[in-house]
Steps between C-alpha positions, in 0.01 A plus 500: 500500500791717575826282543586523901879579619456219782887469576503879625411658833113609442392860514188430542365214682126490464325337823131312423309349777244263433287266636186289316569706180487192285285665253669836513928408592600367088325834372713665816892348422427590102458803512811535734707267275389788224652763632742680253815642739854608414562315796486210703236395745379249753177318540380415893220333517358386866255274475351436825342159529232471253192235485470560159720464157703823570855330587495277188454805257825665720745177533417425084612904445791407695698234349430688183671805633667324816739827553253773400190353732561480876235353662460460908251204568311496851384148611302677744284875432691750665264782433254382740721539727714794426421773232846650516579213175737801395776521795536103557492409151497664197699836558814282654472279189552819232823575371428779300519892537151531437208306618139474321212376594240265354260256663395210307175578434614814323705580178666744275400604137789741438829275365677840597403566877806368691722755267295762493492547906876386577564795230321716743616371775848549386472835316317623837717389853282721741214274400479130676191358363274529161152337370318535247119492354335138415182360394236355676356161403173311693403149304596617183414863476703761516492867640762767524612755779429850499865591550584629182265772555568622843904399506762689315755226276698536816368539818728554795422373852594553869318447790343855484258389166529051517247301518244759311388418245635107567714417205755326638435096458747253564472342166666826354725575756899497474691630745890539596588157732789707729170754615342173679597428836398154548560479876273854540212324260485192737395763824172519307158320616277629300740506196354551109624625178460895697753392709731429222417822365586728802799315559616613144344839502696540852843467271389699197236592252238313338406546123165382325603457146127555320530200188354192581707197505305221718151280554332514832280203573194527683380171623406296739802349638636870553664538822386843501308630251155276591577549875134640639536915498530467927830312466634705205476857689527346887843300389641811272410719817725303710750465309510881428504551874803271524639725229485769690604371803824366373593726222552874611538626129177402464334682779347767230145684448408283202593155700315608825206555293513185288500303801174712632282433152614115522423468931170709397413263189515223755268631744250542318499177292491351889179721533346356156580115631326608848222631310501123321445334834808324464692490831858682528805360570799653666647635193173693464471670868900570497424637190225734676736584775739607304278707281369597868800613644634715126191680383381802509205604780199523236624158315492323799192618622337481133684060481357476932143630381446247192655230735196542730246562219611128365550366807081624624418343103661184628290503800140558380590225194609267790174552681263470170 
């Protein structure tokens, strides 16, 4: 392990949420503990009320490195009740220039990461966030983007070309702490890591730097990633529309139309789970309405018509 400057202000101060990642959080901390910087950083780690394990592994990393490891214990879950984790706890907390981003369920394979993007970062000013590739990991098998074949080694973003292809996961991400306004982020409802995103992208470029350097973790106890594919696109719809509602800059062709293909994705997974008999909630018709009330003439008439196909199926099975 590189020896840690822990007396100095931090540059970086890396930010890890976790919560029941008992059998992911050791493999987590190492490989932050690993990193190999020419200078010094902080550790955050909130841990928000686990059932499990997860706050033993953090509190015996922390009187081993009691000034590098900073951990926030909740006695109660605060995501539950409030997504925003970022504004109220973590982003206060950091002290350095830079922030990264890591949840514990996720971890880094390249000692050399945290330099390599503060060197961009600092060689480049007009740029306010960076990620870079990872791997993919389900049970113990491992699979690989296709990034390095459609990307350049850097890719530049703005809101005109973001979000397509989606490269931009939080547990690459590092971006400048004096672009986030942590008042502004707390407006959100229907905040995710997007939100983040625009914020930065609203105070300068983004860069995807195309060398892997992190694990994703597919598994169960994903927030996300194992969400059903209704939730995924309904949830990344509205928080795209929030986007757009709040953040001129990002009032472009290529977000307008993201927000279309998600809202369309959505209403027609709501048209597979009518077709399943199962009955819709209100997520599901506002979903409709929306969908309703944004497409085109012949989409609507072409979602109405298999509506009332299903809906006549329904009827004669009922009667059978």
């Amino acid at each position: 392990m590189a020896q840690k400057i822990v007396n100095d202000t931090p540059i970086v101060s890396i930010i890890c949420q976790t919560y029941n990642h008992e059998n992911f959080i050791e493999s987590t901390i190492q490989s932050f503990l690993f990193q190999k910087t020419n200078f010094p950083f902080e550790i955050i780690i909130h841990e928000d009320a686990s059932t499990d394990g997860t706050k033993d592994i953090i509190e015996k990393y922390h009187k081993k490195y009691p000034n590098l490891i900073i951990p926030i214990y909740q006695k109660e879950n605060k995501y539950s009740k409030i997504t925003n984790i970022w504004s109220y706890y973590t982003f206060p907390a950091a002290k350095g220039k830079y922030i990264a981003l890591c949840e514990g369920d996720d971890y880094w394979i390249d000692d050399l990461k945290l330099q390599k993007q503060v060197d961009f970062l600092e060689k480049n000013n007009d740029y306010s966030v960076c990620w870079t590739d990872f791997e993919n990991i389900k049970g113990d098998q491992f699979f690989k983007n296709n990034f390095n074949e459609i990307l350049p080694k850097e890719y530049s973003m703005n809101f005109e070309n973001a979000f397509g292809p989606y490269c931009t996961y939080s547990l690459t991400c590092m971006f400048r702490k004096d672009a986030v306004d942590v008042e502004f982020l707390k407006t959100f409802k229907n905040i995710k890591d997007n939100t983040l995103y625009s914020v930065l992208l609203s105070k300068g470029n983004g860069a995807f730097l195309n060398y892997e350097t992190a694990v994703y973790r597919l598994h169960e106890g994903g927030v996300y990633s194992m969400q059903p594919f209704f939730f995924q696109r309904y949830s990344s719809y509205k928080n795209l529309k929030e986007i757009i509602e709040k953040i001129p800059e990002s009032r472009t062709k290529n977000i307008y139309k993201i927000e279309f293909e998600l809202l369309q994705d959505a209403a027609f997974e709501v048209l597979k789970i009518y077709k399943s008999n199962i009955k819709l909630n209100n997520d599901h018709k506002e979903c409709i309405q929306f969908y309703i009330s944004e497409a085109k003439f012949t989409k609507k008439i072409k979602l109405n018509l298999k509506f009332v196909l299903y809906t006549f199926t329904r009827l004669f099975k009922s009667k059978k």
